[in-house]
C-alpha positions as CSV (number, residue, x, y, z in Angstrom):
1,X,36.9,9.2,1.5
2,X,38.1,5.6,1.2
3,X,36.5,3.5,-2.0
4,X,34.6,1.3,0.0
5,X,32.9,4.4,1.8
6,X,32.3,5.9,-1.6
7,X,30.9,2.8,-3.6
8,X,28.3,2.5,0.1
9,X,27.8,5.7,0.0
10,X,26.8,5.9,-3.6
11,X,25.2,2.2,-4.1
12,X,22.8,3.9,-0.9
13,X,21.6,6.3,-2.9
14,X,17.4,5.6,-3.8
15,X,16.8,3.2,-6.0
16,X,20.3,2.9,-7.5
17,X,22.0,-0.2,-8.9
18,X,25.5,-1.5,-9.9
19,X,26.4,-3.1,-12.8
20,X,30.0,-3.6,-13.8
21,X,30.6,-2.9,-17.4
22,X,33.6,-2.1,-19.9
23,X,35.5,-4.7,-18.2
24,X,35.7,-3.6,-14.4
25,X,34.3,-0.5,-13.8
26,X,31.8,0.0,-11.7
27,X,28.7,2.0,-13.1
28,X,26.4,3.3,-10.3
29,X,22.6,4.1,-12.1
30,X,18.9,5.4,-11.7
31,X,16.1,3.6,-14.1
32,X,18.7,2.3,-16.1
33,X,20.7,5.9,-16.4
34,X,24.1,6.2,-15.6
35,X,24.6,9.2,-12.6
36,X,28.2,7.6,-11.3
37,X,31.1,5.7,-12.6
38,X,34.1,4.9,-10.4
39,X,37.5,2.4,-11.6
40,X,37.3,-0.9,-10.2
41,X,38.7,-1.4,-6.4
42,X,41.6,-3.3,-7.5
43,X,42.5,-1.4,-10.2
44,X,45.3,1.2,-11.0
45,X,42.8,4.0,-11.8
46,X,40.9,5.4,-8.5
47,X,38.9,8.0,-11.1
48,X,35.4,8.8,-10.3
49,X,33.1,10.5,-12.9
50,X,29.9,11.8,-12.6
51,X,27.4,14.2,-14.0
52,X,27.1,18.1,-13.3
53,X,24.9,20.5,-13.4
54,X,25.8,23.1,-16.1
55,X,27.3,25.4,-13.8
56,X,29.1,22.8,-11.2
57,X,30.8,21.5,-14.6
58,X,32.3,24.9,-15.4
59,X,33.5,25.3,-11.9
60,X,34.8,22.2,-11.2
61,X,36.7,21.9,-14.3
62,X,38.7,24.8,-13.1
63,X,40.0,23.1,-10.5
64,X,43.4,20.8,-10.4
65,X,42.3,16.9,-10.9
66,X,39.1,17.5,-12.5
67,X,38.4,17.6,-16.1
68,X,35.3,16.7,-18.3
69,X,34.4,13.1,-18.2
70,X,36.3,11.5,-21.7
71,X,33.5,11.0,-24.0
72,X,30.7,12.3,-21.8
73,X,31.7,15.2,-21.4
74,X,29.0,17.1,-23.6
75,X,26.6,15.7,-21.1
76,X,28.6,17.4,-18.5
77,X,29.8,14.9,-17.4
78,X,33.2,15.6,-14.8
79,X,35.7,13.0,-13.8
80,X,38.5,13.6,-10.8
81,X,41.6,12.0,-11.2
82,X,41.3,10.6,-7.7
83,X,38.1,11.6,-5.3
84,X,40.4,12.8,-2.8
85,X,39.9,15.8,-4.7
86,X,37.4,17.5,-3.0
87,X,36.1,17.4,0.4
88,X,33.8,14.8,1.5
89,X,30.8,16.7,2.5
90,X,31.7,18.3,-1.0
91,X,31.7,15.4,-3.0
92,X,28.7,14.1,-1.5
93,X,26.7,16.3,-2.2
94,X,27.7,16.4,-5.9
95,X,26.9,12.7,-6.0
96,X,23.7,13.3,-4.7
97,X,23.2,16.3,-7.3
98,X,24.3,13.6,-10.3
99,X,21.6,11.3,-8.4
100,X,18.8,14.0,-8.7
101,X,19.9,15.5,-12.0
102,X,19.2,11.7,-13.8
103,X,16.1,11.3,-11.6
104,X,14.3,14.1,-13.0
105,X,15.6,13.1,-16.5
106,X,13.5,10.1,-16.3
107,X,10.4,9.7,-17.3
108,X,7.3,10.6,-14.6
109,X,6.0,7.0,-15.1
110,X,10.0,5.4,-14.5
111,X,10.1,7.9,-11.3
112,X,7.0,6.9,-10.0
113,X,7.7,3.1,-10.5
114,X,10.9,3.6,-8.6
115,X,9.6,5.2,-5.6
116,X,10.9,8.5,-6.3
117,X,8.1,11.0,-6.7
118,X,4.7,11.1,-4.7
């Protein structure tokens, strides 16, 4: 999956928002909660973390390219070196996992307000 297609296919997700932060990265979020982080297009690093669920994080981080997200870790948190690592139907719906793991983290009131619970 090329970056563009990733940063659409995350930015797509409900009710998420980009904001670029520690210099260029690109920090994909639900209700103000972080869910994705990617490198920034022009830069060197192509990494893409996001958050797990508890046993996703001790299975991906078996795998070659993937270890737990510097300094998030603890809140299983993954990151892949490149997102190449996994197949797209894969990574997808990991992303949309990390999306709907954050959601439900929220608040009832901050889901509601959103859109994202009847």
């Amino acid at each position: 999956m090329i970056y563009k297609d990733l940063h659409a296919f995350i930015a797509a997700l409900p009710s998420a928002t980009l904001s670029i932060q520690w210099g260029s990265d690109y920090v994909y979020k639900i209700g103000g909660k972080m869910f994705a982080v990617m490198g920034p297009p022009d830069g060197k690093s192509r990494s893409l973390s996001f958050k797990a669920a508890d046993e996703s994080f001790e299975i991906l981080t078996h795998l070659d390219g993937i270890i737990p997200a510097p300094y998030l870790a603890r809140a299983k948190w993954i990151q892949l070196d490149k997102p190449q690592r996994l197949p797209v139907k894969e990574l997808k719906a990991y992303l949309i996992r990390a999306h709907a793991l954050v959601t439900a983290s929220l608040p009832k009131k901050k889901q509601r307000e959103l859109g994202l619970t009847v």
